[in-house]
Backbone as JSON, one array per atom type, in Angstrom:
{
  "sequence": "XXXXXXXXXXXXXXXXXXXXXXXXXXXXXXXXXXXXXXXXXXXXXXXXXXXXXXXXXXXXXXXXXXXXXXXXXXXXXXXXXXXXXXXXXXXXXXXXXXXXXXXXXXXXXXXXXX",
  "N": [[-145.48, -2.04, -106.62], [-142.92, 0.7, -105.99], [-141.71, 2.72, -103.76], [-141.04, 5.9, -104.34], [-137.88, 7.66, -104.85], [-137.06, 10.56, -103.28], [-136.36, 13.83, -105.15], [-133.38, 14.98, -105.36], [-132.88, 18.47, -105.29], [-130.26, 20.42, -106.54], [-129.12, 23.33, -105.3], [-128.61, 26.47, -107.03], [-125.58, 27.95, -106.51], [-125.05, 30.87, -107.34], [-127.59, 32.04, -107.13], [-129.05, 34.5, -105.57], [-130.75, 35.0, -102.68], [-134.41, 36.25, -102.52], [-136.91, 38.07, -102.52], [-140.43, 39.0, -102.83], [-140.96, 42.16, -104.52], [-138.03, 42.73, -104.75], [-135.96, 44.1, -106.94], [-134.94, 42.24, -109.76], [-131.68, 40.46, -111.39], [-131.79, 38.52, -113.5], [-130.18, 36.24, -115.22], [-130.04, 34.08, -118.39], [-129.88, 31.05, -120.16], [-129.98, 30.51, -123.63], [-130.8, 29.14, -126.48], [-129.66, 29.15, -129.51], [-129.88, 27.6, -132.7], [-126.84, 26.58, -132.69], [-125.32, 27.62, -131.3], [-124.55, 29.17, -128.25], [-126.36, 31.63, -125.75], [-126.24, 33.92, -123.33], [-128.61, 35.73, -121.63], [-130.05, 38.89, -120.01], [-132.72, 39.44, -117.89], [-134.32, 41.71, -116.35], [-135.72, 43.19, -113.93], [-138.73, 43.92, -111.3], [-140.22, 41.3, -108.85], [-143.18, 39.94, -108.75], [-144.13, 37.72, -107.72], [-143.55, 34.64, -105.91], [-143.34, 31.65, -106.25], [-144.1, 28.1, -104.77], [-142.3, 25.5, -103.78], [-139.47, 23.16, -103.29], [-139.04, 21.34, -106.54], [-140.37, 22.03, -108.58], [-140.71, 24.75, -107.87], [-141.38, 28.43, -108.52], [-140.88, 31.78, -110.28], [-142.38, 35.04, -110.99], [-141.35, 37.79, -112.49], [-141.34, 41.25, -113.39], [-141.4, 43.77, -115.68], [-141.05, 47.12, -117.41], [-141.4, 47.89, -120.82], [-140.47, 50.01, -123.68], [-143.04, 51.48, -122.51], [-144.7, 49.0, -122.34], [-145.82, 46.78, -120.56], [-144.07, 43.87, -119.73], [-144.07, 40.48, -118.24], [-142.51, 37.83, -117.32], [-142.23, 34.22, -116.5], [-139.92, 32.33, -114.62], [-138.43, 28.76, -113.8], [-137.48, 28.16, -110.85], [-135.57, 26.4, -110.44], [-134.05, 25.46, -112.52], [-131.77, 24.66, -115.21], [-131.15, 26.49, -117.09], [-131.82, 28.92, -116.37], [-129.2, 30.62, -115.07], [-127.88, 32.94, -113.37], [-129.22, 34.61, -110.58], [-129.62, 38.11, -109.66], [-129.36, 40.29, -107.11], [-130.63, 43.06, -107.25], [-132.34, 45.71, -105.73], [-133.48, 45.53, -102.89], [-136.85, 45.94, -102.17], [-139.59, 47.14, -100.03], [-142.54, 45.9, -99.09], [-145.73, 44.57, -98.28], [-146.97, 42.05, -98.99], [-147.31, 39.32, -100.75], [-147.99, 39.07, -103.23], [-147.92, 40.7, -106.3], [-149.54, 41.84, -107.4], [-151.36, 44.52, -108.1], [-149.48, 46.0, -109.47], [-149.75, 45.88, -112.0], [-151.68, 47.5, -113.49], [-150.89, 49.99, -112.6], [-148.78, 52.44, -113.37], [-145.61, 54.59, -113.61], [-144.81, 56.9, -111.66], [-146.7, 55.71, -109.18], [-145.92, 52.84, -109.57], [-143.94, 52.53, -108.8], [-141.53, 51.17, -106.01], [-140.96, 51.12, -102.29], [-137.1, 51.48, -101.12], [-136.18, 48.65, -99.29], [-135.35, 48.96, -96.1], [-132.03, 48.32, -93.8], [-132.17, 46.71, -90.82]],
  "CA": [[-145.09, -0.68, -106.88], [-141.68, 1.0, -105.32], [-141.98, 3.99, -102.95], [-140.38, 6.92, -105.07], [-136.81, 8.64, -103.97], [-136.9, 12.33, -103.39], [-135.56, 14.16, -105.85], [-132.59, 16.0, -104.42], [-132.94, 19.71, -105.78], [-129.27, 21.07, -106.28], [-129.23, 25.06, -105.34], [-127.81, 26.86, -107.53], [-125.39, 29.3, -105.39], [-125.41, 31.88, -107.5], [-128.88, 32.39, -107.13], [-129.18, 35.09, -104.8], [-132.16, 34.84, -101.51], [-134.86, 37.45, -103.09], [-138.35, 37.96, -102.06], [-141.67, 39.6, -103.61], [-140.65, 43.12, -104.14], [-137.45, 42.87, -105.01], [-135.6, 44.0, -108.29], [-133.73, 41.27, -109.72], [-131.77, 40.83, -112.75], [-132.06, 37.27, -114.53], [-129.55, 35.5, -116.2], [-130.83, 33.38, -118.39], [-129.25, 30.66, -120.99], [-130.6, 31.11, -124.76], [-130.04, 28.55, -127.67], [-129.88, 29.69, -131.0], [-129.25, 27.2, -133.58], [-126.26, 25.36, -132.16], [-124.69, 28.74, -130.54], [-125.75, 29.38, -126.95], [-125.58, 32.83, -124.92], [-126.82, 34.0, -121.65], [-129.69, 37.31, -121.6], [-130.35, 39.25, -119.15], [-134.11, 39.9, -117.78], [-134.2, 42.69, -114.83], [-137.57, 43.67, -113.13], [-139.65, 43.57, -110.1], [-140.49, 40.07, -108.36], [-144.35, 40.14, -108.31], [-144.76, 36.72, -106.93], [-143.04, 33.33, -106.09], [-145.22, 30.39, -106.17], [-144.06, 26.49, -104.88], [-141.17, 24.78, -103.35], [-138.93, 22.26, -104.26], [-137.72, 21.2, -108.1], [-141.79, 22.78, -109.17], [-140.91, 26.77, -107.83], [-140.98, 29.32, -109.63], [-141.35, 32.88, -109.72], [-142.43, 36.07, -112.34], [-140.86, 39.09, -113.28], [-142.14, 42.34, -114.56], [-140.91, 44.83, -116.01], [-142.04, 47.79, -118.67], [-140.1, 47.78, -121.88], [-141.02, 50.6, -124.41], [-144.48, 51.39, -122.27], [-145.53, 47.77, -122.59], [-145.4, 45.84, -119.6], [-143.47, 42.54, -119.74], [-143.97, 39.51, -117.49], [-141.71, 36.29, -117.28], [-142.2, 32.99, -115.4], [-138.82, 31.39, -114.29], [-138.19, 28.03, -112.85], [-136.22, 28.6, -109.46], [-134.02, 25.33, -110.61], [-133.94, 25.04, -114.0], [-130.46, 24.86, -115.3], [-131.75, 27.24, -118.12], [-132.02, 30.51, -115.14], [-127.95, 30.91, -114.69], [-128.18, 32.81, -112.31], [-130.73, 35.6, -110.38], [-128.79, 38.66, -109.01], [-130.7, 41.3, -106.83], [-130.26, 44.75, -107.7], [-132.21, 46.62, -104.8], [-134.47, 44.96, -102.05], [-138.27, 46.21, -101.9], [-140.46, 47.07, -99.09], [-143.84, 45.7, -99.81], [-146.34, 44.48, -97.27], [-147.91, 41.35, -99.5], [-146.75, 38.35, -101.19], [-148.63, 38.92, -104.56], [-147.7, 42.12, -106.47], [-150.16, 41.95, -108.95], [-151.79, 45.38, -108.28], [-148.51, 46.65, -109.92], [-150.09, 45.83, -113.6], [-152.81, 48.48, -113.36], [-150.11, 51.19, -112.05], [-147.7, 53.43, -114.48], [-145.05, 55.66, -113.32], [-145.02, 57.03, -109.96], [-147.59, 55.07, -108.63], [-145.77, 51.95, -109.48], [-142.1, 52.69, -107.71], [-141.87, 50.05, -104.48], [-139.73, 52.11, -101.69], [-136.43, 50.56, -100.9], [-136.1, 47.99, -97.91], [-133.65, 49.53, -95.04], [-131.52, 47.87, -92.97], [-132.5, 47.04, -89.49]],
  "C": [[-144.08, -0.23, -105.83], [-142.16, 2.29, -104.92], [-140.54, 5.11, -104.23], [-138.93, 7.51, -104.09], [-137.18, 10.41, -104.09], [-136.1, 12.41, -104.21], [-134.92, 15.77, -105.37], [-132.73, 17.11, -105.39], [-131.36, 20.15, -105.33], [-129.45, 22.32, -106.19], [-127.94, 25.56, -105.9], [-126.79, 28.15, -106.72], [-125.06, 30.43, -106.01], [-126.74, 32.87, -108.11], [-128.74, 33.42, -105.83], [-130.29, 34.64, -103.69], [-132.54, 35.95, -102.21], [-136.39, 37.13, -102.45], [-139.47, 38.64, -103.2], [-141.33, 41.24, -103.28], [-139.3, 43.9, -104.99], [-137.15, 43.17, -106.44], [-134.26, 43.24, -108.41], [-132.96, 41.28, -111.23], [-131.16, 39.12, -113.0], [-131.41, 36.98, -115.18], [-129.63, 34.31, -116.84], [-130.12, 32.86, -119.96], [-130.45, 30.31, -122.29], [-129.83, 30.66, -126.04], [-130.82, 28.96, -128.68], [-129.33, 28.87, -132.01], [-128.25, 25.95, -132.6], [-125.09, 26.32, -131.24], [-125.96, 28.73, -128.8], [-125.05, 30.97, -125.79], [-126.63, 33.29, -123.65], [-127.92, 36.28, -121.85], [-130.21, 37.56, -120.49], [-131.81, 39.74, -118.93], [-133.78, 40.52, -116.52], [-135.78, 43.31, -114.59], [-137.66, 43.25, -112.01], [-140.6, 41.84, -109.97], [-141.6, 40.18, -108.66], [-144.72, 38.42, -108.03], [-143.83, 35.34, -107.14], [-143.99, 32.66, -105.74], [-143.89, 28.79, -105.79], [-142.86, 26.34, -104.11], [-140.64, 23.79, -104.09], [-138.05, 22.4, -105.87], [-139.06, 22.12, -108.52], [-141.36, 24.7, -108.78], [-140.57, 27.39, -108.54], [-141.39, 30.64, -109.25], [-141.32, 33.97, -110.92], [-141.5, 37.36, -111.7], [-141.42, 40.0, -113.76], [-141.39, 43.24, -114.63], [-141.22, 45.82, -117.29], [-141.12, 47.99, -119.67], [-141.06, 48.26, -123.02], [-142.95, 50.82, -123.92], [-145.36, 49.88, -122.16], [-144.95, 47.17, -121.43], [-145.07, 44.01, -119.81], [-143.49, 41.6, -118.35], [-143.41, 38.24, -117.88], [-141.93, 35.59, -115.97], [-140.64, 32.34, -115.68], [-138.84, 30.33, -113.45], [-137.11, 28.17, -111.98], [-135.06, 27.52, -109.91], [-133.7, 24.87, -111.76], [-132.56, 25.58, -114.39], [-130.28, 26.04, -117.13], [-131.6, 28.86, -117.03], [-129.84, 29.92, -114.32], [-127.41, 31.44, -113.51], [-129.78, 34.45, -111.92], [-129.5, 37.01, -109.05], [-129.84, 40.19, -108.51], [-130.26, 42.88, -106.61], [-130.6, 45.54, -106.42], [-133.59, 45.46, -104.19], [-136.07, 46.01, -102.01], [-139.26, 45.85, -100.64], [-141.77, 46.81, -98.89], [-144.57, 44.73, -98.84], [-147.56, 43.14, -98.03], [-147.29, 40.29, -100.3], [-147.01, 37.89, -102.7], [-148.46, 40.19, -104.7], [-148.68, 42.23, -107.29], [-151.03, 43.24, -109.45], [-150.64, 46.42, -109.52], [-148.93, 46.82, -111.69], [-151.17, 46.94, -114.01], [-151.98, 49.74, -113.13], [-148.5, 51.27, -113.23], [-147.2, 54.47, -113.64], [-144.88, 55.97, -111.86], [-145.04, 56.02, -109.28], [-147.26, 53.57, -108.77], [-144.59, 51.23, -108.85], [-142.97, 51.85, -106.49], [-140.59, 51.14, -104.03], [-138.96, 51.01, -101.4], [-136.32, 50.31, -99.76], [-134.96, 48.45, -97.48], [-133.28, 48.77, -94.57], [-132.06, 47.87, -91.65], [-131.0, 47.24, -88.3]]
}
């Protein structure tokens, strides 16, 4: 049996740096038939998970009262790119209280500059 090569992970560079918190907005490639076009998903981070070619990370966002969540792979040549709208100040690495909270109570304040 042969020792395995790493598998080099290309970064995509117009992936933005984003954290848990942040609002991002998702560009994301979308075949139809034999046509192909690019859709945009925009929401709040609520959690990256993994390293490597395996990471990934969700999305939420509320669309018509109904809360929407998406899983994206960080390197999947399917996620075009990830562009970050406003940074979030948030004190936890799992947002997931955010699914229980409407309105108000679910705004993240925005991260300042130091």
């Amino acid at each position: 049996m042969e020792a395995h090569d790493a598998v080099a992970v290309e970064l995509n560079p117009k992936i933005q740096d984003f954290q848990p918190g942040d609002t991002v907005r998702v560009s994301i490639k979308i075949k139809e038939g034999d046509r192909e076009r690019v859709q945009v998903f925009e929401g709040v981070v609520i959690r990256r998970r993994g390293s490597g070619p395996g990471a990934s990370f969700t999305v939420r966002r509320v669309s018509y009262e109904i809360g929407v969540e998406r899983d994206f792979l960080l390197h999947s040549p399917a996620v075009e790119a990830v562009e970050v709208v406003r940074r979030g100040a948030v004190r936890r690495a799992r947002l997931y209280y955010l699914r229980g909270r409407s309105g108000r109570s679910a705004r993240i304040k925005e991260r300042t500059r130091r």
